[in-house]
C-alpha positions in Angstrom: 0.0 0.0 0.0 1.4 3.3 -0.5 -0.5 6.8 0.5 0.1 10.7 1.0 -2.4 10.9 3.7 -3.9 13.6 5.0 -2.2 15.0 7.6 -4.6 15.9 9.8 -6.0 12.3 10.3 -2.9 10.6 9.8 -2.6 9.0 12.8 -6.2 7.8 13.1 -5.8 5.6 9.7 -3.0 4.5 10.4 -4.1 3.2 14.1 -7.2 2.0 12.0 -4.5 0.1 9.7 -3.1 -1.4 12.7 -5.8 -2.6 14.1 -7.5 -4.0 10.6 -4.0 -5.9 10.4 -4.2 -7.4 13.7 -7.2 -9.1 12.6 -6.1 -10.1 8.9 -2.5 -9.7 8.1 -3.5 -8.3 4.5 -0.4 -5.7 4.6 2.8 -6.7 3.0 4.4 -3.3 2.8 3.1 -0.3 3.8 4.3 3.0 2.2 3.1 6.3 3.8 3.9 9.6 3.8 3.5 12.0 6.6 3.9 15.1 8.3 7.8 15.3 9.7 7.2 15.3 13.4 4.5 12.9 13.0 7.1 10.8 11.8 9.5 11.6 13.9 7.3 10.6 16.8 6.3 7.1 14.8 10.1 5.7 14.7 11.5 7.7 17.5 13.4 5.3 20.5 12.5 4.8 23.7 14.6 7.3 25.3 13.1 10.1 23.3 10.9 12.9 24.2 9.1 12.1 21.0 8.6 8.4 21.9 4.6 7.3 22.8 1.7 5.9 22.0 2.1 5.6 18.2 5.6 4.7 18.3 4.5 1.5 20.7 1.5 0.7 18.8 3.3 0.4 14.9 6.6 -0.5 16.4 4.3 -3.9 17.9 3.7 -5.0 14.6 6.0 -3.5 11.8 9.9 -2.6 11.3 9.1 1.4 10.8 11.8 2.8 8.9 12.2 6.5 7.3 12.9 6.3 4.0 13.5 10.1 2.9 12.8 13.5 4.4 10.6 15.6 1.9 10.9 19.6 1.9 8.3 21.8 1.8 9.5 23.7 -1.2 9.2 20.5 -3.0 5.8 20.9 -3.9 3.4 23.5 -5.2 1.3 25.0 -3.5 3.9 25.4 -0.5 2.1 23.2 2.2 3.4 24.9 5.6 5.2 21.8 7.2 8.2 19.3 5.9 7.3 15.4 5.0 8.6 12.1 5.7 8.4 9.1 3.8 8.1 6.1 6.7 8.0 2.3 5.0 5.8 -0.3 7.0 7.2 -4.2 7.1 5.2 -6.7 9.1 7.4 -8.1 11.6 7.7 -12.1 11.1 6.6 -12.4 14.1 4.0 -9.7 15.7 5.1 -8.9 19.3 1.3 -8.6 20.2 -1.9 -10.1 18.8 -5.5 -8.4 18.2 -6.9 -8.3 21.4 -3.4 -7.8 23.3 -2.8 -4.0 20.6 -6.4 -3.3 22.1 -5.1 -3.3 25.8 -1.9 -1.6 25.0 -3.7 1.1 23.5 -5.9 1.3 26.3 -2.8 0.9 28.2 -0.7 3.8 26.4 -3.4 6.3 25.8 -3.6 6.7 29.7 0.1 6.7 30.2 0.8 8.6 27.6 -1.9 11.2 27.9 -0.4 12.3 31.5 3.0 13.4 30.9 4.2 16.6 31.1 4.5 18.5 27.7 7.8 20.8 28.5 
């Protein structure tokens, strides 16, 4: 699958994805791109400010990689925010199945949602 989604529901589809996968593993490679910081905070590490709930969620299933950074003066009309092209792999073996990425997200949306923003 490849997509330039819309950036302001990004996330949703691709927690939507996630969630369709864990079901039906009908992804063999996904191919997205999104706004910079939202990909930033997709394949950021564990020791990163950036590092949360979508980071746990996609890094349970998939190998998240960046593949290229896209500027903004690369397209016309001038969006107001840099892109980033993320690829999607299915892990060979998912660390979580269907009903376990429905507790973690239960789990990481309140742990998550409490920290400090500084």
């Amino acid at each position: 699958m490849i997509g330039n989604l819309p950036y302001n529901i990004s996330i949703q589809l691709l927690i939507k994805w996630i969630h369709q996968y864990c079901k039906k593993k009908w992804i063999k490679t996904m191919i997205l791109m999104f706004q910079k910081e939202v990909a930033e905070r997709i394949i950021s590490n564990e020791n990163s400010k950036k590092y949360g709930r979508i980071t746990l969620l996609a890094s349970a299933l998939f190998k998240v990689s960046s593949l290229i950074d896209i500027n903004k003066n690369d397209f016309f009309p001038i969006p107001k925010v840099d892109s980033t092209l993320l690829k999607f792999e299915p892990l060979e073996t998912p660390h979580l199945n269907a009903n376990q990425i429905n507790k973690l997200e239960f789990l990481s949306n309140q742990l998550f949602s409490s920290r400090r923003k500084n």
